[in-house]
C-alpha positions in Angstrom: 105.4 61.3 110.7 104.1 62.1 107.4 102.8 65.5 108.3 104.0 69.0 107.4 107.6 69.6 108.8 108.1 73.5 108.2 110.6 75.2 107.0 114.2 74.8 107.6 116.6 77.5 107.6 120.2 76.6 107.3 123.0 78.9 108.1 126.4 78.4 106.0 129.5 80.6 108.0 130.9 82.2 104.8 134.1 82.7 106.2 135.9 79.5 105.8 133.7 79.0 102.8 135.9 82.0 101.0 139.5 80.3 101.8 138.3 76.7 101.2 138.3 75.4 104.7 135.2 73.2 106.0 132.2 75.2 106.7 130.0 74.7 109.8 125.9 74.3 109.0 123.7 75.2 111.6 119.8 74.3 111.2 116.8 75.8 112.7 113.4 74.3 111.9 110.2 76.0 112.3 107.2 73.7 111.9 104.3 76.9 111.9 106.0 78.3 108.5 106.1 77.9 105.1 107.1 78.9 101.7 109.2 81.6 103.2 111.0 84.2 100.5 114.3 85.0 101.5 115.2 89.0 101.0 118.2 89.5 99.3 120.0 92.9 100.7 121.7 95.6 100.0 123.7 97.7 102.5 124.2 97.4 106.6 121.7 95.0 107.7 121.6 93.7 110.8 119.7 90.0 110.3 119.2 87.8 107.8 115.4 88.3 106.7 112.5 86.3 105.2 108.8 86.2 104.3 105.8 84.2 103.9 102.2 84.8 103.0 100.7 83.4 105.9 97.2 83.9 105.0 94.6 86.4 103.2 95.1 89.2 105.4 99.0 88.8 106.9 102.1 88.2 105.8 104.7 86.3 108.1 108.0 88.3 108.6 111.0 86.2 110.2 114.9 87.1 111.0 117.9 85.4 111.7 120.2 87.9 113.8 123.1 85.7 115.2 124.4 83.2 112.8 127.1 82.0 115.1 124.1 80.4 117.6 120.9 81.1 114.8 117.3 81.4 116.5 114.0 82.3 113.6 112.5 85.8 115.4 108.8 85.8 113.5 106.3 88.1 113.6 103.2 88.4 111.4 101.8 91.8 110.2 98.9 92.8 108.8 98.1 94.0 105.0 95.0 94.3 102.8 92.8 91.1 101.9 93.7 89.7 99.0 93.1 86.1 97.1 94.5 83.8 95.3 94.9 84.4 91.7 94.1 82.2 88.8 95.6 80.8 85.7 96.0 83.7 83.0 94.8 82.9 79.6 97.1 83.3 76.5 97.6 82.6 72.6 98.8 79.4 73.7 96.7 78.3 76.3 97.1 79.0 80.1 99.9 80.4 82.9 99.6 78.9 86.4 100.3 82.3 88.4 101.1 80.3 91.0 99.1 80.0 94.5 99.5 83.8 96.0 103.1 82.7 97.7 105.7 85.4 97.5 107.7 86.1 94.5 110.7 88.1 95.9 111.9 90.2 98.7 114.9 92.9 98.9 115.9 94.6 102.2 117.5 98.1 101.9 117.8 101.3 104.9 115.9 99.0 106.9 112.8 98.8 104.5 111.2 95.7 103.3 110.1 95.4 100.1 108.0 92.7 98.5 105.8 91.4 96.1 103.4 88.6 95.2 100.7 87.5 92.6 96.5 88.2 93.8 93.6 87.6 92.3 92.3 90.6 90.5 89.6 92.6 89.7 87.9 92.3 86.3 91.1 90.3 85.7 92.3 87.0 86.2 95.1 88.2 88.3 97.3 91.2 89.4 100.7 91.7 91.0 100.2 93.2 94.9 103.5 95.2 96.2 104.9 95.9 100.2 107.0 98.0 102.2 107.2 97.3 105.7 109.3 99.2 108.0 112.1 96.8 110.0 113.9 99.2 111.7 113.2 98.3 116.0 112.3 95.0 114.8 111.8 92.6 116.7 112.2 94.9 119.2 109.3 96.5 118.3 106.7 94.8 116.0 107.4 95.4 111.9 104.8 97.7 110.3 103.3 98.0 107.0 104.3 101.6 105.2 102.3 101.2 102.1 101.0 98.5 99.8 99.7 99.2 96.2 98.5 96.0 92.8 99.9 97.1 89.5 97.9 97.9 86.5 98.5 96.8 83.0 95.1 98.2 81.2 93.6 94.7 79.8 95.6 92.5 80.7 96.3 90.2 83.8 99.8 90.9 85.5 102.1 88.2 87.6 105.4 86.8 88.5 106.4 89.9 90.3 109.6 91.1 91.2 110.3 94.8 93.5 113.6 96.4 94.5 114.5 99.8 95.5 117.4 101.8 94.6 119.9 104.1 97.4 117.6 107.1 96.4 114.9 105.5 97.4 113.5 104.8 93.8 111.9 101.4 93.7 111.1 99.1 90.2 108.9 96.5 89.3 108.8 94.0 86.4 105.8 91.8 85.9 104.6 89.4 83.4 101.3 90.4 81.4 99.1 88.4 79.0 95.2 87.9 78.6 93.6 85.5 76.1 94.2 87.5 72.7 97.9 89.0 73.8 100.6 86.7 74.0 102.9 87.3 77.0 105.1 90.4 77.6 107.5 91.7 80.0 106.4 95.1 82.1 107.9 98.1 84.1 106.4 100.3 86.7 108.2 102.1 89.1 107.4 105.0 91.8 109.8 107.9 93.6 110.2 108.3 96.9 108.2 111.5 97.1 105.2 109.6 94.9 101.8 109.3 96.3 101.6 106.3 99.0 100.7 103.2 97.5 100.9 103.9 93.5 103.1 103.1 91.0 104.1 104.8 87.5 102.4 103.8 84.2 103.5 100.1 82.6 105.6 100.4 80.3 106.3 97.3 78.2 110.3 96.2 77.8 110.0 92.8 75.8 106.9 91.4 74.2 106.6 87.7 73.6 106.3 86.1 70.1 104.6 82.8 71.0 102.2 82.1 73.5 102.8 79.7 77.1 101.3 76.7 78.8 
């Protein structure tokens, strides 16, 4: 009726879809969520999960365990307050950083991480990282491990993106830019024995040669 409809999650059976025989969609619409991030995954896993910043001080989790007869579990968990960040002055004008939304999710070992743009400090905006701890979920509500914002010394950071290896070594690449540096590509990364909440030093992979609008 002209009003927000949610979000739809459709459900492909891949089976069929391998040996080219018609494939059975399933649909599940949730009106209360939006924007969700779907967590690509690496492993055993045992549902299908997504994400969602639902508001300044929670993100949405929700998972799809049974794919045969799908049902959205959702449950939202609590993290740091955090706004919205703004567009990020360059050489050639301005980068929308987007709206806060997340950027990317990646489920390993029952471990979510995931990422998403803020607003920063002293900065027009910084990238904010998660890991959240899925393993009795939803039997038990998910909880938030540790959440850290990257720092690239001058310079405003965004379009996030966080995964984490089988030894439990996680990366993140970021964009970077301010009004006088045209935009670059940047890599942080943390160990698993690494104090709670901090990444490594940026280190820059690929530096821009024009500036962006």
């Amino acid at each position: 009726n002209g009003g927000w409809g949610g979000v739809l999650y459709r459900v492909f059976d891949k089976a069929p879809m391998l040996v080219g025989d018609p494939v059975v969609i399933a649909d599940v619409r949730k009106q209360s969520h939006a924007s969700m991030q779907c967590a690509q995954q690496y492993g055993a896993s045992p549902a299908a999960f997504f994400v969602s910043r639902e508001n300044s001080t929670e993100l949405r989790l929700a998972s799809i365990s049974n794919p045969t007869n799908p049902t959205v579990s959702s449950s939202l968990v609590a993290v740091p307050n955090n706004g919205t960040p703004g567009n990020v002055s360059n050489p050639g004008g301005s980068i929308d950083a987007l709206d806060g939304r997340i950027m990317n999710a990646h489920y390993r070992d029952g471990n979510l991480w995931t990422a998403h743009g803020i607003q920063g400090s002293g900065v027009t905006a910084v990238s904010r990282w998660y890991e959240i701890d899925l393993t009795s979920w939803p039997t038990s509500p998910p909880a938030l491990i540790q959440s850290g914002d990257v720092v690239v010394q001058g310079q405003s950071n965004f379009f996030p993106a966080v995964a984490q290896n089988k030894r439990g070594e996680v990366a993140m690449v970021v964009a970077s830019a301010n009004s006088t540096t045209v935009p670059a590509l940047q890599i942080v990364g943390r160990k698993q024995g690494d104090t709670a909440g901090m990444m490594g030093i940026a280190t820059m992979v690929a530096q821009g040669t024009t500036g962006a609008d």
